[in-house]
N, C-alpha and C positions, 0 to 999 in steps of 0.2 A: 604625509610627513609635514610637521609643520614649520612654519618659517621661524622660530623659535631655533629649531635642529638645523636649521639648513643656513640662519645666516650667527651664528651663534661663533665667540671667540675660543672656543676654548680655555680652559682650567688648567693650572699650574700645577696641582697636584691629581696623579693619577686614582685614589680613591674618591675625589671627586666628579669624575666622569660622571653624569647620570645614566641610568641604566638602561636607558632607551636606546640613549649615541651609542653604549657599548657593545647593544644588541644590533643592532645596524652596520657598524665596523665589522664585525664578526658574521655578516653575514655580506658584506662586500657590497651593501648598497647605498652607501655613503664613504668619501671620502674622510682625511683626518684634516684638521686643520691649525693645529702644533706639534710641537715636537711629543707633547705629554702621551697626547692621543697618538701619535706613531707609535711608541716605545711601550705602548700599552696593547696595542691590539693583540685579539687573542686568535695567530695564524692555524692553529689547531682548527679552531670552529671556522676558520674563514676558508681554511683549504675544504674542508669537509662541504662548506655548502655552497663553494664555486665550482671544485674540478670535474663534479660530473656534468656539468653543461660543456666542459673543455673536452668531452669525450675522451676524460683522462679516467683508467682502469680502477675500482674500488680497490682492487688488489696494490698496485702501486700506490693511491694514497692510504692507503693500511702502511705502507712499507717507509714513504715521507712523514708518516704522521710518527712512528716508531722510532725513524732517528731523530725526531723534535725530539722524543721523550729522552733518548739517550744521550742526549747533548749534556758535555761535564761544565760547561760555562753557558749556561741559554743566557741571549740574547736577542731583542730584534733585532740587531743586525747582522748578529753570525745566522738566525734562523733565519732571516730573507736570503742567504747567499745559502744555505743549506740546502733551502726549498728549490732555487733557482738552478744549483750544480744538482738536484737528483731528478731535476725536471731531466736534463741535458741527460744525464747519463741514462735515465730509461727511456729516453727518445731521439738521442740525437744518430743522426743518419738513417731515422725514417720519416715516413711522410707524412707523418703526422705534425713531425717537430715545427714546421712552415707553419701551419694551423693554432698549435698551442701559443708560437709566440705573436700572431695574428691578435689572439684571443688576452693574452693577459697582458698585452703593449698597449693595448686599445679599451681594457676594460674599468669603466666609472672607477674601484677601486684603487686608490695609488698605491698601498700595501701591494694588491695583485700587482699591479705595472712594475714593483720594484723586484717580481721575480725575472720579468722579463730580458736585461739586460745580459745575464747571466748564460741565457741561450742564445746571445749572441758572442759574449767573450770566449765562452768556451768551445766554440762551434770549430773544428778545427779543419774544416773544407774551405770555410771564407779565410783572405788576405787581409792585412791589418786595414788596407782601406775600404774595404767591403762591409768590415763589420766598426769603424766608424761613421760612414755612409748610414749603416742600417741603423744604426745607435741615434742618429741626429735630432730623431724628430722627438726622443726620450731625451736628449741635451737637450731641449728644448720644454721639456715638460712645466706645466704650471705650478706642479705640487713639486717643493724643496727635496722632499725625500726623495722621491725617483729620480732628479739631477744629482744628489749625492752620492745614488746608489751606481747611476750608470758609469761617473768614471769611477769609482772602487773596482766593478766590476771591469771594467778593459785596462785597469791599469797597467795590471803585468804585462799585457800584450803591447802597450805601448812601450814599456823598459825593455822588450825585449826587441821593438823592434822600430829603436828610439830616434835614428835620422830618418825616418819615412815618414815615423808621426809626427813628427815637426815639422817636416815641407805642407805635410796634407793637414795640421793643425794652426800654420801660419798661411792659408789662406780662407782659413772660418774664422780669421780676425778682424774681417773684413765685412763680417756678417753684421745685419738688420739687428738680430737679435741679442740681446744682453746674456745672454745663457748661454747661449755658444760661443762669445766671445768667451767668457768666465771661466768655461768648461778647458779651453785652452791654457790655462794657466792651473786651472785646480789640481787637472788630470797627472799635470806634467810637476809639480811641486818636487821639489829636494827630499824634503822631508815628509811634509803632508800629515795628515792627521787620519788613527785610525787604518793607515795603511805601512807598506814596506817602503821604505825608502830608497828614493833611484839613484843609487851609487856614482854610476856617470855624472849626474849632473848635480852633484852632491861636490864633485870635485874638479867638474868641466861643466859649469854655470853657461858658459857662453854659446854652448851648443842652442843653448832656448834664445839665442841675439832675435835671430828673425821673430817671433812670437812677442817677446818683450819691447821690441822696438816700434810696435807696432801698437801696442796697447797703455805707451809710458803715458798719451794724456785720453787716456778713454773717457766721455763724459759718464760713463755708468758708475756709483759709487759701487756697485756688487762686484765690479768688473776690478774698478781702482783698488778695491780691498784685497780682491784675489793676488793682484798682479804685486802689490805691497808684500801680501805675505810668501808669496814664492822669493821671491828676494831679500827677504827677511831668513825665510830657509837657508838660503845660499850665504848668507852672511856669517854662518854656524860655521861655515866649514874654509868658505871664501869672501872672508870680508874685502881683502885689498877687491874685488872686483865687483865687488857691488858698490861699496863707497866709489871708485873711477865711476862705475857704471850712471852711479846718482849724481855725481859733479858732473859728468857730459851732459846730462838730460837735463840738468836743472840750466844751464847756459843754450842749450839745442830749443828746449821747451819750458818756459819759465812761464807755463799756466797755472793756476789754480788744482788745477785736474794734477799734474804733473807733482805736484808739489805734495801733495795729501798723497800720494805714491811713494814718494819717498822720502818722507817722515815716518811713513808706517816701514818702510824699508827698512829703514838705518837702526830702528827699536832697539835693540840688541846693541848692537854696534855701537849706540849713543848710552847704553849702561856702562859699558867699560871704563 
């Protein structure tokens, strides 16, 4: 492979790919390194020339390759959660399923890893902190897609089971890492992008106090942004509590850090 392929930025448009990357992608032995090439790979040929090292049946990738095709809106990102929920459903509660997600949570591919999370959301033997726990070391992941894919994928689990994810999500605010701080805020958004919106805190903002209060001057800017736009969500539906919420903080913590929070906050707020 040459370092050409490997340290190369990526292209803007996906008929630009050269044919080399795209051949590589599709065969799971190079990562993507934009959005272009994400939204590009072709999971057909990548399922095809990964799942039989995952001791996954020809017969079932015949069967996932079949609802690719039947898909009335294809997308990557309805096909990685496609891939991911038929993984679940033709292995979950056997013993294999340990194994499959061993294999594509860990494998060079970030496409592959971004089926992974999905066999943990939907796993329905683990407790919601069990399968945050399992999820972490994927919140933490280096490549953007697989941290966007893993909270999409446990978000329902977290709305449904929304004061437990908060005690157990306001104490990885506290975390080393910027991605698990982020993840705290991303997962748990009002509105959120690309997902269903958590009704609860759409119209009881202050359930997320412990999580927000704790991230108002984070130095990470990925961090400041997220925590911005969760509160910028909440301003949709509950402005009086997010403007108090930004007048406490900016007197409590009148940092820099603090301040780019809630500018991006008040967005909305400050069109009216």
């Amino acid at each position: 492979m040459t370092s050409e392929i490997v340290n190369r930025k990526g292209v803007r448009k996906a008929q630009d790919i050269p044919a080399e990357v795209m051949e590589l992608l599709s065969m799971g032995q190079i990562e993507t390194v934009n959005l272009t090439e994400w939204l590009a790979v072709d999971h057909v040929q990548l399922i095809k020339a990964t799942f039989p090292a995952f001791g996954i049946d020809q017969s079932h990738i015949g069967l996932i390759v079949k609802e690719i095709a039947a898909q009335k809106k294809p997308s990557a990102m309805n096909t990685t959660k496609l891939v991911g929920s038929a993984l679940y459903q033709l292995y979950g509660g056997t013993d294999t399923l340990e194994e499959i997600f061993k294999k594509t949570s860990t494998h060079l591919s970030d496409s592959i890893r971004c089926y992974a999370p999905y066999l943990i959301g939907l796993n329905e033997q683990l407790t919601i902190k069990e399968k945050l726990t399992t999820s972490q070391k994927l919140v933490a992941d280096k490549h953007f897609g697989v941290r966007e894919v893993v909270w999409m994928a446990l978000r329902p689990e977290i709305d449904t089971h929304l004061e437990e994810s908060i005690k157990i999500l306001t104490d990885w605010t506290d975390n080393e890492d910027e991605n698990i701080r982020r993840f705290t805020t991303e997962a748990t958004r009002p509105r959120g992008v690309w997902c269903k919106h958590i009704e609860r805190l759409k119209e009881h903002p202050e359930i997320a106090l412990p999580i927000l209060e704790n991230l108002i001057s984070d130095p990470s800017k990925y961090v400041q942004d997220s925590v911005g736009n969760w509160l910028n969500d909440a301003s949709k539906s509950q402005p009086k509590f997010v403007s108090e919420f930004c007048n406490t903080w900016q007197k409590k913590s009148p940092t820099k850090e603090t301040g780019k929070i809630i500018k991006r906050a008040l967005r909305t707020i400050a069109k009216k």
